[in-house]
C-alpha positions as CSV (number, residue, x, y, z in Angstrom):
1,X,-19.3,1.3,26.5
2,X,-21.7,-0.2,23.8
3,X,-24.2,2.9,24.6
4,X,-22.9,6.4,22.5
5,X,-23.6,9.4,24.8
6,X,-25.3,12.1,22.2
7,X,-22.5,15.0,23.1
8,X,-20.0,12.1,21.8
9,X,-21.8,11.1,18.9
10,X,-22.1,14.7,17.7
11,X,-18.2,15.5,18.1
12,X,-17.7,12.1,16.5
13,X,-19.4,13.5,13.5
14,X,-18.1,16.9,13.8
15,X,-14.5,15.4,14.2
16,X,-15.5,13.6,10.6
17,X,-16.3,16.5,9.0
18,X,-13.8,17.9,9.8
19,X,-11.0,15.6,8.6
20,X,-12.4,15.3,5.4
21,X,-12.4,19.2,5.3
22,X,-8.7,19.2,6.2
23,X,-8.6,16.6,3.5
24,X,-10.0,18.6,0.6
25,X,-8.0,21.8,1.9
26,X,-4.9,20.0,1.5
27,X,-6.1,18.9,-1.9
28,X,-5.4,20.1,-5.1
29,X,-8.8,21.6,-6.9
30,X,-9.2,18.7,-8.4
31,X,-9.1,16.5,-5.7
32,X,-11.2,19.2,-3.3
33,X,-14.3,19.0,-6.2
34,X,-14.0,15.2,-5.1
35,X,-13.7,15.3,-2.1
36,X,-16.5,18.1,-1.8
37,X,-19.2,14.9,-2.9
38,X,-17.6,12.9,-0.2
39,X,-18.4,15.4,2.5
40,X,-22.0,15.4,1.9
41,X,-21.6,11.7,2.8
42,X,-20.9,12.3,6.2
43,X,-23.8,10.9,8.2
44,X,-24.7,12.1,11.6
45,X,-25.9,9.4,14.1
46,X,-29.1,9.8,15.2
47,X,-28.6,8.9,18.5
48,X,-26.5,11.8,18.8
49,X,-29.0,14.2,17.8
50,X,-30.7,16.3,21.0
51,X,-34.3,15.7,22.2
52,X,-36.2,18.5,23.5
53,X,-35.3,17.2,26.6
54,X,-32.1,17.0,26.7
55,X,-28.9,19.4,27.2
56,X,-29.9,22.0,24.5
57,X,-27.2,24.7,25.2
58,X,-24.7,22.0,24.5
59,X,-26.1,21.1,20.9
60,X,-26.6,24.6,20.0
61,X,-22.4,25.0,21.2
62,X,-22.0,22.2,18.8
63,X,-24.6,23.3,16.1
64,X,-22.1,26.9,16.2
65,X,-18.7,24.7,16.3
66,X,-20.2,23.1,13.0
67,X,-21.0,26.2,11.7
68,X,-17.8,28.0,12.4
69,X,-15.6,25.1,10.7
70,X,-18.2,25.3,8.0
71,X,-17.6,28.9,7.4
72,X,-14.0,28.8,7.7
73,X,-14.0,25.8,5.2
74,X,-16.3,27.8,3.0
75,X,-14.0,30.4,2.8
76,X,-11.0,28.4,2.5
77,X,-12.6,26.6,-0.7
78,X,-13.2,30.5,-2.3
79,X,-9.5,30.6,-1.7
80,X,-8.9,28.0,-3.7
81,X,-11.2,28.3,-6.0
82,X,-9.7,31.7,-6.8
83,X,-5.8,30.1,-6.7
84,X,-7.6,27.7,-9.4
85,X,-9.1,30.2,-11.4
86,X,-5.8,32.6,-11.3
87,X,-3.9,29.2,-12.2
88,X,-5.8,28.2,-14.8
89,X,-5.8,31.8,-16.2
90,X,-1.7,32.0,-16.2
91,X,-1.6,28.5,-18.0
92,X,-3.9,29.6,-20.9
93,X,-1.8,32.9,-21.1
94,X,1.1,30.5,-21.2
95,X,-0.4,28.6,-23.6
96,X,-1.3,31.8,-25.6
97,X,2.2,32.6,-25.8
98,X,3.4,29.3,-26.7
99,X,1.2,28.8,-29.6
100,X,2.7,32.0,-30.6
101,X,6.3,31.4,-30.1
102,X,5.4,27.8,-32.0
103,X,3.8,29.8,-34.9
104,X,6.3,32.2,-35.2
105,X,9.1,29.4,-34.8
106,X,7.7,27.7,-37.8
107,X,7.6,31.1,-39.6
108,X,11.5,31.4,-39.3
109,X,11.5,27.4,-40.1
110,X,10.0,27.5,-43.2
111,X,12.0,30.9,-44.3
112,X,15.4,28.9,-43.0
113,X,14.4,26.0,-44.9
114,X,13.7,28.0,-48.4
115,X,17.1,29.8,-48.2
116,X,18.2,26.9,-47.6
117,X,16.9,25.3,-51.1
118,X,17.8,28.2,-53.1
119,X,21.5,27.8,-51.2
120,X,21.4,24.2,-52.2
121,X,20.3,25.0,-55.9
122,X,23.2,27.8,-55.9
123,X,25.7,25.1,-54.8
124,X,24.4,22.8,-57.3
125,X,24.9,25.6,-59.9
126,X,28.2,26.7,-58.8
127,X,29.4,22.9,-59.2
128,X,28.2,22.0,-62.5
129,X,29.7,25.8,-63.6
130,X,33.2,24.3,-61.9
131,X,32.9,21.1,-63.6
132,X,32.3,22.8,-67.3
133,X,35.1,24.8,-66.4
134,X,37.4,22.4,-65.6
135,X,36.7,20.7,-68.5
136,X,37.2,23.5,-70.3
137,X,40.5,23.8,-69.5
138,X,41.3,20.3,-70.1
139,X,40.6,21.4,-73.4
140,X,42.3,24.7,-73.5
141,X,45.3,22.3,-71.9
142,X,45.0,19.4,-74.8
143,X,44.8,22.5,-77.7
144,X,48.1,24.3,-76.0
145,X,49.5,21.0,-76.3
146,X,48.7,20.4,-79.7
147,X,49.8,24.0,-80.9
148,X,52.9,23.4,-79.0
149,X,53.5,20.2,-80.8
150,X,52.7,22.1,-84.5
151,X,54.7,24.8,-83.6
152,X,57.8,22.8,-82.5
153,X,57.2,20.9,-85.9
154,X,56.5,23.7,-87.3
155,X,60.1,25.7,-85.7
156,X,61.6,21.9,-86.9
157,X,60.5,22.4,-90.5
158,X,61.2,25.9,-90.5
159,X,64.8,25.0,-89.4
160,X,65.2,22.3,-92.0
161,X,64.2,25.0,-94.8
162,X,66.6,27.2,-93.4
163,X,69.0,24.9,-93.8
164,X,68.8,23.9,-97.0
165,X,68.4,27.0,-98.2
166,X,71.3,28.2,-96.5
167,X,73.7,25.4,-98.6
168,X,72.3,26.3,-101.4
């Protein structure tokens, strides 16, 4: 058990590889660029590797089974690479569009908050013009008072005259 047959040393390494491939597929991009370092850190045993005189058909079988994951792997990372590239694309387009939105949001701000101000100056105007009315009529009120008073002082003294020229 303590001796590693070379065919079993091989797989072992193969097998390796080929979780950490799974691994990276199954990664986000970020995590496969990792991950992608981490593969190259897979180390073959060299007691698995073939002497001229051992079983070479069977390390050329493996040499091709490496090969063939490698390829597939290869073109799984252009896949993703691609779905990176497209996702990155769509998220600048989407940040395009916000920054426009944004812009044009504090357009409409700015034009919302200036009628507001002149709306707020007209309001300000309009009261001051109520108050100087309304103390205008208090005015108007007092005089009508006052030239109601006169005038029934006036319609008393007029009365009184009549009076006494009427005994006379």
């Amino acid at each position: 058990m303590g001796v590693i047959d070379r065919d079993e040393g091989l797989d072992t390494a193969l097998g390796e590889m080929e979780a950490a491939l799974d691994q990276a597929v199954e990664a986000t991009p970020d995590e496969a660029l990792d991950l992608r370092g981490a593969l190259s850190v897979v180390e073959v045993p060299t007691a698995a590797l073939p002497t001229p005189s051992r079983d070479w058909p069977t390390a050329l079988r493996l040499v091709e089974r490496a090969a063939g994951i490698i390829q597939d792997y290869e073109k799984k990372f252009v896949a993703i690479e691609q779905d990176a590239r497209t996702f990155i694309q769509r998220v600048n387009e989407e940040q395009l569009r916000y920054t426009r939105c944004i812009a044009t949001l504090e357009q409409q701000l700015a034009e919302a908050e200036k009628r507001a101000a002149e709306a707020e100056a007209a309001l300000k105007t309009a009261k001051v013009t109520i108050w100087e009315t309304r103390i205008e009529n208090r005015d108007y009120q007092k005089r009508l008072a006052e030239a109601e008073a006169e005038l029934r002082n006036s319609s008393s003294y007029i009365q009184k005259v009549e009076d006494l020229l009427g005994g006379l």
